[in-house]
C-alpha positions as CSV (number, residue, x, y, z in Angstrom):
1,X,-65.2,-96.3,69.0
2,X,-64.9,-93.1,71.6
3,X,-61.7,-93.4,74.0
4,X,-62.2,-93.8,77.1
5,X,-62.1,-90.9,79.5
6,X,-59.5,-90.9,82.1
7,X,-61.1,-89.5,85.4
8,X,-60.0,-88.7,88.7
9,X,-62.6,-88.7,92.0
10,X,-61.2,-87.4,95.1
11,X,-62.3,-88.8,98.5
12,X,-63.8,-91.5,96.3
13,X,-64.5,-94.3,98.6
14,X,-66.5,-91.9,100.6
15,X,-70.7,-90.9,100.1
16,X,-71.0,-88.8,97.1
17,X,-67.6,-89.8,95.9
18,X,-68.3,-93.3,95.4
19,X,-71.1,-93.0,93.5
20,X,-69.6,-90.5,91.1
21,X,-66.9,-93.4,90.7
22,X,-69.6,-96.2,90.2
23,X,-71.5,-94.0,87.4
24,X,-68.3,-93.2,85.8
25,X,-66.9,-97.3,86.1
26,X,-66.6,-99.5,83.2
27,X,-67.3,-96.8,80.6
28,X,-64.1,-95.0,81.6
29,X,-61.0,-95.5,83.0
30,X,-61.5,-93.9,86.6
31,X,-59.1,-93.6,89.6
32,X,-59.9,-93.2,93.1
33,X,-57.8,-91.7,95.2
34,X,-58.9,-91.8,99.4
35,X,-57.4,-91.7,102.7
36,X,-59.9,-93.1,104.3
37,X,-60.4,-90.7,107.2
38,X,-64.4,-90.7,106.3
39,X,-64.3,-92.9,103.6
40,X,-64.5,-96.5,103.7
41,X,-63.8,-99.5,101.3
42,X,-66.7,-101.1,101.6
43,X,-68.6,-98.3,99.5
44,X,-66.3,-99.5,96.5
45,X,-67.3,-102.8,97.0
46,X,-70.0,-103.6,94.0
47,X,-67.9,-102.3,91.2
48,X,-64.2,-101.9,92.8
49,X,-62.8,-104.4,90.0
50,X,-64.0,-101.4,87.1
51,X,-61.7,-98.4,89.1
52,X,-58.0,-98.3,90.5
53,X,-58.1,-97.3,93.8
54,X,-54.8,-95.3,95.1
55,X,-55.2,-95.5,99.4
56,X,-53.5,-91.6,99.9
57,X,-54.5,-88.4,100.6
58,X,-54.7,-85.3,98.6
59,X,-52.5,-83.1,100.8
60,X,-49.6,-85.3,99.3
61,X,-48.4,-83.5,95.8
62,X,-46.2,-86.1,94.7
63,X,-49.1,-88.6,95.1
64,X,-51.3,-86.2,93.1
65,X,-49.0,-85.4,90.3
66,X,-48.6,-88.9,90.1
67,X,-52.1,-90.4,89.5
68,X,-53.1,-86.8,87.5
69,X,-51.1,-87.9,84.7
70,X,-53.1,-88.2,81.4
71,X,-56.3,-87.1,83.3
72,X,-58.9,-85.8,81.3
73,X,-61.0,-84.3,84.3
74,X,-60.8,-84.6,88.1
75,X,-64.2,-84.6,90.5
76,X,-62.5,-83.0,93.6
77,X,-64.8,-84.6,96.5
78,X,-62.4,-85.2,99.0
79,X,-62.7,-83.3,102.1
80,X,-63.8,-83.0,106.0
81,X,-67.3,-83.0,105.9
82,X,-68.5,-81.5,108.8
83,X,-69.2,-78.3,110.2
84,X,-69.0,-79.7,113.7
85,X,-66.0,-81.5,113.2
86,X,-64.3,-78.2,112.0
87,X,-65.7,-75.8,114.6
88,X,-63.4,-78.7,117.0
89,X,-60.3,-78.9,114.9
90,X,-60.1,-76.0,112.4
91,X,-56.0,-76.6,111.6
92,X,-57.3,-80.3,110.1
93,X,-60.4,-78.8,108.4
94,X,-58.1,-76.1,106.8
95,X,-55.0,-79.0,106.2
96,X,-57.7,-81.3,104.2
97,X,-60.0,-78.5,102.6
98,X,-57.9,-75.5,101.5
99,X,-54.3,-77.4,101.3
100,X,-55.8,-80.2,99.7
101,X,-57.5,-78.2,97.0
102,X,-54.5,-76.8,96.1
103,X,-52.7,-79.6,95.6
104,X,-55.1,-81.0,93.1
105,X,-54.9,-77.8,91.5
106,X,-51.3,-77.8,91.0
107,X,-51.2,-81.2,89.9
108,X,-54.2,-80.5,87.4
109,X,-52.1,-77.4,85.9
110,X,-49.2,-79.5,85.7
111,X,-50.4,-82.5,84.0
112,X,-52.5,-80.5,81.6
113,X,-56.2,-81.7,83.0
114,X,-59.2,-80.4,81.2
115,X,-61.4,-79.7,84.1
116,X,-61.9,-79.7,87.5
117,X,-65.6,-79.7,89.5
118,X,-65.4,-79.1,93.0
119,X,-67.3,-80.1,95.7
120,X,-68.4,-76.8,97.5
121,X,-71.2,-76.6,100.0
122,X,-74.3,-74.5,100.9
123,X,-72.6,-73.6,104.3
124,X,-71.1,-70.9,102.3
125,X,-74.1,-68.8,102.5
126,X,-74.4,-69.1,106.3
127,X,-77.3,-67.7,107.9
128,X,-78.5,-64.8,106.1
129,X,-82.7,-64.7,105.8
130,X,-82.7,-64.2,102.3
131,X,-84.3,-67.0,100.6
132,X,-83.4,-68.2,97.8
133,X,-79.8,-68.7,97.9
134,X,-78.3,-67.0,94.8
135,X,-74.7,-67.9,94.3
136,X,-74.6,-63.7,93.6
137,X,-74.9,-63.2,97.4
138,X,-72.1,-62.6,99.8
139,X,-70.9,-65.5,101.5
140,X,-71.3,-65.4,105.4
141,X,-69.8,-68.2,106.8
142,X,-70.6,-69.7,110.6
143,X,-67.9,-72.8,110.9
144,X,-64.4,-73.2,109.7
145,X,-65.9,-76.0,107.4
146,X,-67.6,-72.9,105.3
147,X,-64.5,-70.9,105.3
148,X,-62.4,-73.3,103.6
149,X,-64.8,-74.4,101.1
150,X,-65.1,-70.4,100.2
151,X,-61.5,-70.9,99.6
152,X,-61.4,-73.9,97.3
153,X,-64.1,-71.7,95.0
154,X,-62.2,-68.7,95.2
155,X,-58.8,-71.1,94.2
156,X,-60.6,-72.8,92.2
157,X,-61.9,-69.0,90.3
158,X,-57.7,-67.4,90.2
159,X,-56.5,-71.2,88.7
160,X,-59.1,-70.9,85.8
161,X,-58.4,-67.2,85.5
162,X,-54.3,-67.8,85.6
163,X,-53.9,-70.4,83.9
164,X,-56.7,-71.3,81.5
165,X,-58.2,-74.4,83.5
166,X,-61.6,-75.0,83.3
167,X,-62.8,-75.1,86.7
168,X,-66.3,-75.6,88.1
169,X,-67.7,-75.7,92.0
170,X,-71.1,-77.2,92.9
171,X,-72.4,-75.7,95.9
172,X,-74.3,-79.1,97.6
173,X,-77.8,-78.9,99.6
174,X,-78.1,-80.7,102.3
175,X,-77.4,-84.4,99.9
176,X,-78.8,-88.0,101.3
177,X,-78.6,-91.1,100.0
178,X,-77.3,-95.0,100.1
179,X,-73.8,-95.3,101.7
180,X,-74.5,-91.9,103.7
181,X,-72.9,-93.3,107.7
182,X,-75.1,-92.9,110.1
183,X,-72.6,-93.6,112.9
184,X,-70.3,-90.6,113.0
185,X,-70.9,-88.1,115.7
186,X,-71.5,-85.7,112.7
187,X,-73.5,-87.7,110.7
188,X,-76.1,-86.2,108.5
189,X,-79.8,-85.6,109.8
190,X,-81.4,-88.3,107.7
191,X,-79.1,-91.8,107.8
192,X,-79.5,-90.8,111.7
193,X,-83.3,-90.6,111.3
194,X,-83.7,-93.5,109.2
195,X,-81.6,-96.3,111.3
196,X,-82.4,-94.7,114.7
197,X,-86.6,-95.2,113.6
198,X,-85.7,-98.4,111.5
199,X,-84.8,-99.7,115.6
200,X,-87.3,-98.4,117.1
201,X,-85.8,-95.4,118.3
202,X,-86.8,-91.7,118.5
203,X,-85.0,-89.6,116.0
204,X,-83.1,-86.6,117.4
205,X,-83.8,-83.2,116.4
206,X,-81.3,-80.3,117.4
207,X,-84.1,-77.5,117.7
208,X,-87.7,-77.7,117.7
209,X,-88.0,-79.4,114.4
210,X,-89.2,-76.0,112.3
211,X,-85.7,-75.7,110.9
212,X,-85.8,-76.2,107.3
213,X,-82.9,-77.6,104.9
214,X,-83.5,-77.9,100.7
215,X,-82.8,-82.0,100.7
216,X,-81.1,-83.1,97.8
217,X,-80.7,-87.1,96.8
218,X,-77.3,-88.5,95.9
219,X,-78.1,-89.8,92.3
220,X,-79.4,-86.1,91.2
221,X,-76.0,-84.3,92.8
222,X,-74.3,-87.5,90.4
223,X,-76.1,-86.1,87.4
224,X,-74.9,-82.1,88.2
225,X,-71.3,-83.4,88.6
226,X,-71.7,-85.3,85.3
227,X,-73.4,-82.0,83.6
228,X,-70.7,-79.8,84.8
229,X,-68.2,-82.0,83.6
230,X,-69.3,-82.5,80.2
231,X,-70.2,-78.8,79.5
232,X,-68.1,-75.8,79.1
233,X,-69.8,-73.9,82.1
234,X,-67.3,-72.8,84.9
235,X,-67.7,-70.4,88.2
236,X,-70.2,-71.5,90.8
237,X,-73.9,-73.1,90.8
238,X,-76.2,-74.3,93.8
239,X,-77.5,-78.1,93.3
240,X,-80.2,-78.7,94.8
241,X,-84.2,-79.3,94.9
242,X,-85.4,-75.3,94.9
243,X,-87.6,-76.8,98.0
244,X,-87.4,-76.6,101.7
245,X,-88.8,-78.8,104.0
246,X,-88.4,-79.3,107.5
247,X,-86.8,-81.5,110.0
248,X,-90.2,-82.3,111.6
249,X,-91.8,-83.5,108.3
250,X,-88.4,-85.3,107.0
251,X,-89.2,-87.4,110.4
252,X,-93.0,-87.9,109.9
253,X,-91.8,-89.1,106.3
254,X,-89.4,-91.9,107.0
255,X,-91.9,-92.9,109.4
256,X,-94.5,-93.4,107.0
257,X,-91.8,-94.7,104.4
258,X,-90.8,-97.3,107.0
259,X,-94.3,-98.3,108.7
260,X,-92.6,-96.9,112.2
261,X,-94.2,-94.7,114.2
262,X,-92.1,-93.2,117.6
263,X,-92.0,-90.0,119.3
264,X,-88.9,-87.1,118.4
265,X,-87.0,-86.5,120.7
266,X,-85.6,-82.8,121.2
267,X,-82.6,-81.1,122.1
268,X,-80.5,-77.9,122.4
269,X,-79.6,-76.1,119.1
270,X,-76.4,-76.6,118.2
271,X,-73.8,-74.1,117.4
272,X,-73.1,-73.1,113.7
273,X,-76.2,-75.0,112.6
274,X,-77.9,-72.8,109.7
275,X,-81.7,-71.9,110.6
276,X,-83.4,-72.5,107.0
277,X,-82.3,-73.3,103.3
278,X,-83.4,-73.2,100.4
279,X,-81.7,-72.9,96.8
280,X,-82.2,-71.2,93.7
281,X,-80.9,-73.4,91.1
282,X,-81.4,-71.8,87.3
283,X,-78.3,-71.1,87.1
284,X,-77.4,-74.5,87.0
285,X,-80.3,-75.6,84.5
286,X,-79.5,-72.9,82.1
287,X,-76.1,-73.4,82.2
288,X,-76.0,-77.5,81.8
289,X,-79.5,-78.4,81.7
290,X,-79.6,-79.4,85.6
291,X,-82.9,-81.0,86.8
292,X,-83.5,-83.0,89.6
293,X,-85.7,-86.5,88.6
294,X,-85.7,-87.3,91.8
295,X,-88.3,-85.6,94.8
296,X,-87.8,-86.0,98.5
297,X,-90.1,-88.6,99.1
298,X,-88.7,-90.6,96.6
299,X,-85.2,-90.6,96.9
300,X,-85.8,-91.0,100.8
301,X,-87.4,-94.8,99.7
302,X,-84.5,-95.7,97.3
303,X,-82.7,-94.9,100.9
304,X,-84.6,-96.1,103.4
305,X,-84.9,-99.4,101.2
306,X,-80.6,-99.5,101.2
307,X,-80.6,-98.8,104.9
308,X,-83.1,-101.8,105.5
309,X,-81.0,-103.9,102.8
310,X,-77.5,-102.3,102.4
């Protein structure tokens, strides 16, 4: 019989986090450890009795060294997620995102964890016309939010070199999903579109709708983390779809998913918003056999149908 694996998720009771946790429940021992500025309890709900969850935040070392013990691997997904959020408060962006980081690596170092993956973001690449995003090109960040994920890379890149940690970052594309809230005032584009069309209302586009963003569902971003994990790869990869579609079409889709049809409604462009995306990720399938078996369309029913039945 295989031991268990201990494993440590990081802003686990939030989106992505908490359904790292649920793939990893049961078959391991797993620890969540969340504040629960963004996260919420709720998204630990259908399998909380499988984890431990530790209510504290990452920025406390004691905290971390603490629940790091024994750890075979940690999946660092605890941050402010927001570009907005950080282009209003920068000092708690930096506080959560860079200090954060390096408190779970110190803690990792010290308690002798195999490997960390990191939750890093396509906001790195700002808005440079290149497309596709190759995680060879210089980062050009447009928000405090991309600067510190920059930094938890480039930390993440010295502790592996320093110390002999194995260390990845997995630079997310624009992910959806179940759980995703739609009521923050920097909410992602789609649980906004889905519950504002599910009531009848017109979805709001930032733009004229051309914009275009490589949309990645939550269960194929569960299956890079897992990948990552298990493999010996380290440095950085983009996950993600290799396609780009835009905010117009995501729109027309839901309302075709959700038999809804209303008029968008459009407003100014906001500030630090990137124009278009679009990934290249071979990288990431040569180096741990990354493929999405998801597409848009049908990742967007698995979450409309959650959204309509959560």
């Amino acid at each position: 019989m295989v031991d268990k694996m201990k494993y440590i998720v990081t802003g686990g009771a939030g989106f992505i986090g908490s359904h790292i946790a649920e793939t990893l429940a049961g078959k391991n021992e797993v620890i969540v450890i969340d504040d629960l500025t963004t996260g919420t309890m709720q998204n630990l709900h259908d399998f909380q009795k499988s984890i431990q969850c530790v209510h504290g935040s990452i920025t406390n070392l004691p905290l971390m060294r603490e629940i790091c013990a024994d750890a075979d691997g940690i999946f660092h997904e605890a941050a402010i997620p927001s570009v907005p959020r950080s282009i209003k408060n920068p000092l708690a962006t930096n506080e959560a995102n860079v200090t954060g980081t390096l408190n779970v690596l110190i803690a990792a170092r010290e308690c002798g964890v195999r490997k960390i993956v990191f939750a890093s973001s396509s906001s790195v690449y700002g808005d440079t016309p290149v497309l596709p995003k190759r995680e060879d090109m210089e980062p050009r960040p447009l928000s405090p939010y991309a600067v510190s994920k920059i930094a938890g890379e480039q930390y993440m890149k010295v502790f592996g070199n320093l110390y002999g940690m194995k260390t990845v970052a997995l630079r997310y594309f624009n992910v959806f999903g179940p759980r995703q809230d739609p009521n923050s005032n920097y909410a992602a584009v789609i649980p906004k579109f889905i519950t504002r069309i599910l009531k009848h209302q017109s979805p709001v586009i930032f733009g004229d709708g051309s914009q275009t963003r490589d949309f990645t569902y939550v269960k194929d971003v569960v299956q890079a983390n897992l990948l990552a994990m298990e493999s010996d790869a380290e440095g950085v990869y983009n996950i993600a779809y290799n396609q780009r579609t835009d905010l117009n079409t995501v729109a027309q889709l839901i309302m075709e998913i959700t038999g809804k049809q209303v008029p968008i409604l459009y407003e100014s462009k906001r500030a630090g918003d990137v124009r278009d995306s679009l990934a290249d990720i071979t990288r990431a399938t040569h180096a741990f056999n990354y493929k999405p078996k998801y597409t848009l369309k049908t990742g967007l029913e698995e979450t409309v149908q959650w959204f309509m039945n959560p």
